[in-house]
C-alpha positions in Angstrom: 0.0 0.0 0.0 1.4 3.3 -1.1 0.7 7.0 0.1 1.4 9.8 -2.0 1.6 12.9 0.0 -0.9 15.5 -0.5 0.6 19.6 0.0 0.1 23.3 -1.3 2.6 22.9 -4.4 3.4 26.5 -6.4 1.4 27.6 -9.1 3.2 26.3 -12.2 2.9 23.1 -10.8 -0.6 23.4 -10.5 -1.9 21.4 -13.6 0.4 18.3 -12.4 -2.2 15.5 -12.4 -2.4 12.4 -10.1 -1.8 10.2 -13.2 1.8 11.2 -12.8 2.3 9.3 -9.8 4.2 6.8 -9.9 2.2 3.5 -10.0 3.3 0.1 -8.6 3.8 -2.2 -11.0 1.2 -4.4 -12.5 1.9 -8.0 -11.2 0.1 -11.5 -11.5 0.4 -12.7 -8.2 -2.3 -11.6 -5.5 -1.8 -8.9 -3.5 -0.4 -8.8 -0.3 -2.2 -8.0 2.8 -2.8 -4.5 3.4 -0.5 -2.7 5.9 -3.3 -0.8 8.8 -2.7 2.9 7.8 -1.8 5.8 10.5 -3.8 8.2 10.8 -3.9 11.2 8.4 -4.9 14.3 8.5 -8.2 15.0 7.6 -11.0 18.3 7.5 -13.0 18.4 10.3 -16.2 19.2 9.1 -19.6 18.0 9.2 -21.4 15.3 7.0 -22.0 17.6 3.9 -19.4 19.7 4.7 -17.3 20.8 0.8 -13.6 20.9 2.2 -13.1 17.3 1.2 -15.6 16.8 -1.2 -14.2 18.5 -4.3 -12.8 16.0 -7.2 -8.6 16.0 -6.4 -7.0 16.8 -9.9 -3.5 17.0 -8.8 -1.3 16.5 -5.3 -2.2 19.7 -4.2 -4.5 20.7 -1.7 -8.6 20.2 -1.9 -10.1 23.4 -3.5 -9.9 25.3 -0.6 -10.3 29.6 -0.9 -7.7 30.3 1.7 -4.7 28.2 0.5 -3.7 30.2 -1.2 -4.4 33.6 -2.2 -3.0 36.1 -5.8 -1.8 39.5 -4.7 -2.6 42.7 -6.9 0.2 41.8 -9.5 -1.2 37.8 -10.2 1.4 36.2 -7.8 0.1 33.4 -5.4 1.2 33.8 -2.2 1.4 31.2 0.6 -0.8 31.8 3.4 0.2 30.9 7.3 0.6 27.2 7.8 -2.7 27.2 9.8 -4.1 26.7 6.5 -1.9 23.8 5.8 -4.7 22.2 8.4 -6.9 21.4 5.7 -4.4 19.0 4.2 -4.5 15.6 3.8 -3.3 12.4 2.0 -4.0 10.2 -1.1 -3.4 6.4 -1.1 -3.8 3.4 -2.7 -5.8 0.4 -1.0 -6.8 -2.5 -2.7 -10.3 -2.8 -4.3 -10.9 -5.9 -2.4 -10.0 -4.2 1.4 -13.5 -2.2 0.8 -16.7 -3.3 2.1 -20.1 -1.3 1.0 -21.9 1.2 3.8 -25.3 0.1 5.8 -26.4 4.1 4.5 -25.5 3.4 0.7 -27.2 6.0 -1.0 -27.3 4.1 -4.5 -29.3 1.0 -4.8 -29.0 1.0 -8.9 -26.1 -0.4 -10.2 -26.5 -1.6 -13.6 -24.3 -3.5 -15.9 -24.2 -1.7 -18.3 -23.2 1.4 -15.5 -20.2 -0.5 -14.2 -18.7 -1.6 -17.7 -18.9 1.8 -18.6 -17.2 3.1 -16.0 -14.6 0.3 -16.2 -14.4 0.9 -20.1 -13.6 4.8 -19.0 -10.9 3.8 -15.6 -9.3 1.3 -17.8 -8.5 4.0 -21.0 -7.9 7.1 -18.7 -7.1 5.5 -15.1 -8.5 7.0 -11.9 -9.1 10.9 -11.9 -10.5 11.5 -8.5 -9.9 9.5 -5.6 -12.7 7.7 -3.7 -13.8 8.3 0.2 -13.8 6.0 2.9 -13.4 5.6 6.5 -11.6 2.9 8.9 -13.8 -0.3 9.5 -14.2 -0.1 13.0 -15.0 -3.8 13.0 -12.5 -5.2 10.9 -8.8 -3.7 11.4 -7.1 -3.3 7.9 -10.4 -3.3 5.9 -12.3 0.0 5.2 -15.7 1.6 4.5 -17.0 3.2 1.2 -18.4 6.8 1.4 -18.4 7.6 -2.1 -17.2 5.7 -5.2 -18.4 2.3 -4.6 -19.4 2.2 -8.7 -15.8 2.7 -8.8 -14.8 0.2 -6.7 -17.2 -2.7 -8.5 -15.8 -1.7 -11.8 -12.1 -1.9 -10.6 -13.1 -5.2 -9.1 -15.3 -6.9 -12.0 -12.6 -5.7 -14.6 -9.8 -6.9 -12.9 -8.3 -3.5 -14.0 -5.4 -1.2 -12.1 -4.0 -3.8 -10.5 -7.2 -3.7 -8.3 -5.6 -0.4 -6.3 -7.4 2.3 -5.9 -6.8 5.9 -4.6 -8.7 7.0 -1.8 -9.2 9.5 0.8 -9.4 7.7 4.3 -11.7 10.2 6.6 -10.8 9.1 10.8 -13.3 12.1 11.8 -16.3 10.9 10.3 -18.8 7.2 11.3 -20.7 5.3 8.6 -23.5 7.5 8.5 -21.4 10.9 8.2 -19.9 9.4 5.4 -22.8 8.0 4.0 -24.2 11.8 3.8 -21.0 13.2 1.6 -21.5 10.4 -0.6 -25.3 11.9 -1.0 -24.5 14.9 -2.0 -21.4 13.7 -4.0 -23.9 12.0 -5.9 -26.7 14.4 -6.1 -24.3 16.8 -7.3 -22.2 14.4 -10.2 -24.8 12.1 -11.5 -28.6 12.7 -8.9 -29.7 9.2 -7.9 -33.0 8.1 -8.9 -36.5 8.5 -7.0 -36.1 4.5 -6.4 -33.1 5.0 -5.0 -33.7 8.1 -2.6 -36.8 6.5 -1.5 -34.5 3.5 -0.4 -31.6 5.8 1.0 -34.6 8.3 3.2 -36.2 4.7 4.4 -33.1 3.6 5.8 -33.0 6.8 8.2 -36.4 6.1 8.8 -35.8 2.9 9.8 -33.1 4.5 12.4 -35.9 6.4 13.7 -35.1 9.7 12.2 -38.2 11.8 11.0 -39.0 13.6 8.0 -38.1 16.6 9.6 -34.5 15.8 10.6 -34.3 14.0 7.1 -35.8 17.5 5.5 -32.8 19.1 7.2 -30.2 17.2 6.4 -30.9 17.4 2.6 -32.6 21.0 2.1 -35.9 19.0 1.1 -39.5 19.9 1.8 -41.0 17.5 4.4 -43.9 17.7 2.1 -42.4 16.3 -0.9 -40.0 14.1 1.1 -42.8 12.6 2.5 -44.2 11.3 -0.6 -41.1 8.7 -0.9 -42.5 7.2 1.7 -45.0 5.7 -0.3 -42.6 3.3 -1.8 -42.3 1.5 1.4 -46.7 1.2 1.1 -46.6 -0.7 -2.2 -46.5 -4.0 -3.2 -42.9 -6.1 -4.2 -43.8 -6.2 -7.9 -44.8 -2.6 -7.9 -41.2 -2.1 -6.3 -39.6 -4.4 -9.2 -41.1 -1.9 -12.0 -39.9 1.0 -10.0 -36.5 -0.7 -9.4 -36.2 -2.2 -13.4 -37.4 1.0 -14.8 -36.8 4.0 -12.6 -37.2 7.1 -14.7 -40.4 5.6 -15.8 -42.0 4.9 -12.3 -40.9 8.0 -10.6 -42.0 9.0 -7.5 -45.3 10.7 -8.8 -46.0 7.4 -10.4 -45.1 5.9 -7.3 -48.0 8.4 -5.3 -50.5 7.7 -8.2 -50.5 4.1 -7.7 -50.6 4.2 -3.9 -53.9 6.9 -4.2 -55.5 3.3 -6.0 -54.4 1.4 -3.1 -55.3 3.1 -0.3 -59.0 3.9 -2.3 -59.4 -0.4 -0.8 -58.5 -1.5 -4.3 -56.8 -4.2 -4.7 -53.0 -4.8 -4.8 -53.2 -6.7 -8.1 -55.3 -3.5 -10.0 -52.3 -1.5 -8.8 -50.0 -4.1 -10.5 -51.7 -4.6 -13.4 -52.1 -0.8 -14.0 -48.4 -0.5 -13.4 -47.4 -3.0 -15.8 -50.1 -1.6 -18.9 -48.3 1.7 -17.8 -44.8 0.5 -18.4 -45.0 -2.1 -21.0 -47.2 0.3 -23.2 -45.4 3.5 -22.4 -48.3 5.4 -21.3 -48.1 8.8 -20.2 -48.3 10.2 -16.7 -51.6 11.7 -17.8 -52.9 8.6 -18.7 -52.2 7.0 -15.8 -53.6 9.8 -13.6 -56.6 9.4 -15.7 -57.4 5.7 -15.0 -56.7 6.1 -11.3 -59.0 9.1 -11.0 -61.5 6.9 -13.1 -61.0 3.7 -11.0 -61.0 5.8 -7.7 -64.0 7.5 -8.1 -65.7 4.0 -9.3 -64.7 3.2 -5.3 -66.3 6.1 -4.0 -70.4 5.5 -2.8 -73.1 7.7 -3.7 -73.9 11.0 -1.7 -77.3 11.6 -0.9 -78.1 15.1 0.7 -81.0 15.9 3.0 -83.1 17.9 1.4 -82.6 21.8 1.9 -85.2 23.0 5.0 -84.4 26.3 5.0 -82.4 28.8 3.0 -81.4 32.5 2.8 -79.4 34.0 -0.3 -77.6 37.4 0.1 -75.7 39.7 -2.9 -72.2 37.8 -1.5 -73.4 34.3 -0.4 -76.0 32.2 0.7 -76.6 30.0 3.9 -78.8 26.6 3.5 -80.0 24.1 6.2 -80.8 20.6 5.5 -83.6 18.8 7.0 -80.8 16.7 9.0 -79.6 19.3 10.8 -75.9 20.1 8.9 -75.9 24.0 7.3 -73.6 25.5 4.8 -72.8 28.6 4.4 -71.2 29.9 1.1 -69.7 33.2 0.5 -66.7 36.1 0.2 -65.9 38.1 3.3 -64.4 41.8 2.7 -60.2 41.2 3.9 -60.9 44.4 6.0 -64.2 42.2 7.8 -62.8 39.0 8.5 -61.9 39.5 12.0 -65.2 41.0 12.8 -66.9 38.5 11.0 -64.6 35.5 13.3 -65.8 36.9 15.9 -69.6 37.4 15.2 -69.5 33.9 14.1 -67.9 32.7 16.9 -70.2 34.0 19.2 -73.6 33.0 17.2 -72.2 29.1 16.7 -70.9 28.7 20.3 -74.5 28.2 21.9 -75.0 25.5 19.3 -71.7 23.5 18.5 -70.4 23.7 21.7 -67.0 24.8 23.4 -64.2 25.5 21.4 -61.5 22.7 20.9 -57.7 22.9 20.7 -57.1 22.6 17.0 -54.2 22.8 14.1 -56.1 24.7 11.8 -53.2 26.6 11.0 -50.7 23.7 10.0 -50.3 23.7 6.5 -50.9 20.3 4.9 -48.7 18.3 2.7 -50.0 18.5 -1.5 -49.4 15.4 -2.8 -49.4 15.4 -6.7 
């Protein structure tokens, strides 16, 4: 196992690349156990936190606005070694020392994804290094953060001599870096609705709420919320949405749960599903038949007849012969308090004391 050193380096050495380092030598026989690194350096920052999750062109520091700074004339200057803090080292493990994370935020990994990116390592080696962390479990071995595609390709391949450069973090746990290899990914190539619903369920099943998952990605509850929904629906609706992701999005997804939680059965959900995808129907179709097959569920409303009725210029108020009233109308911005508090007073002797209420929680829209 090798460790190339990562420091500031002057300006015109700035478009040095990694690539230049020198490589061990391919070999035949397998490689020897992995040495247990010291520990390196690393940025202390939080799980989403940017110092260490910029793409490493060359053995210089991470992007980093303070490591160095031009004067008026164009000249980089060095700043105070304080800023040296910041960093750290690139090595080479072997593919096979990496295990995958509990938190992966990818589920999709498709063949056709890994010999792609094995066609592109294998012609133009390994640009940016991957992120991991210690297995706390197994000295010697390591976690993957982000760049486990990476790490499958190198491995199914059999390609650069199955080592791989990484960034080992000793600050951050599974989950931290679990979160950077989120919004690694949501920033290079955004995972799919399948697989953020999988990644958010996992959190849920740690017994973090939407709220602290709404946080942690800059996400609505509302429309975080709605991934849930994948978790509601049958396996087979899950294999379409796993096989064909980009057609059963998360809307899909929603659409297809409305049918099931109208009491329709799981197999009409299925059997939409599949007409939706094997025909290629559009989303407006399949809107469509579950408004149609929805409202199908729905049994018929029969009013009281009206016993009493007034009609003004702005409204009208109606009373049924079993007792429920409506009242139907536009109230003046500049009149609604006063007309709160008339009302207030005139329905009290009849509906009774007021309750504690969340009238003024918004509710999640669900498309």
């Amino acid at each position: 196992m090798r460790r190339a050193p990562f420091a500031p380096v002057q300006d015109n050495q700035a478009e040095t690349s990694v690539k230049s380092e020198t490589r061990p030598p391919a070999s035949k026989k397998p490689a020897p156990p992995p040495l247990i690194l010291p520990a390196i350096t690393t940025p202390g920052a939080g799980a989403l936190a940017r110092t260490v999750d910029e793409p490493v062109e060359s053995p210089s520091p991470v992007s980093n606005p303070v490591a160095e700074q031009a004067d008026e004339r164009g000249q980089h200057q060095s700043l105070p070694s304080s800023a040296a803090a910041h960093a750290y080292e690139v090595v080479y493990i072997s593919a096979h020392d990496i295990d995958p994370n509990r938190f992966a935020p990818r589920e999709i990994y498709g063949d056709n994804t890994l010999q792609e990116r094995a066609d592109s390592l294998e012609a133009n080696g390994q640009r940016d290094p991957i992120h991991v962390i210690p297995n706390p479990a197994k000295p010697g071995r390591f976690i993957i953060g982000d760049g486990w595609t990476r790490v499958q390709a190198v491995r199914m391949r059999d390609i650069l001599n199955l080592q791989l450069k990484a960034i080992i973090h000793t600050d951050k746990s599974e989950e931290d870096i679990a979160w950077m290899g989120y919004a690694q990914n949501e920033e290079r190539e955004a995972h799919t609705d399948f697989d953020r619903a999988k990644f958010y369920q996992k959190w849920r099943d740690q017994g973090w709420t939407w709220e602290q998952i709404s946080k942690k990605t800059g996400i609505p509850v509302g429309s975080l919320s709605q991934y849930g929904n994948y978790s509601k629906l049958d396996v087979d609706i899950l294999h379409y949405a796993k096989r064909h992701p980009e057609k059963v999005s998360v809307n899909v997804v929603n659409q297809l749960w409305r049918l099931v939680s109208a009491k329709k059965s799981a197999e009409a959900a299925i059997s939409l599903c599949k007409t939706f995808v094997d025909n290629d129907e559009s989303f407006r179709w399949l809107k469509e038949r579950v408004d149609s097959l929805t409202m199908e569920q729905r049994p018929d409303r029969k009013s009281s007849p009206v016993k009493f009725q007034r009609r003004y210029e702005h409204g009208h108020f109606k009373q049924r012969s079993d007792g429920k009233i409506e009242i139907v109308g536009m109230i003046p911005p500049d009149k609604l308090e006063q007309f709160n508090e008339t009302m207030d007073k005139l329905l009290r002797p009849y509906f009774g004391s007021e309750e504690p209420s969340n009238i003024n929680t918004p509710t999640d829209n669900q498309q």
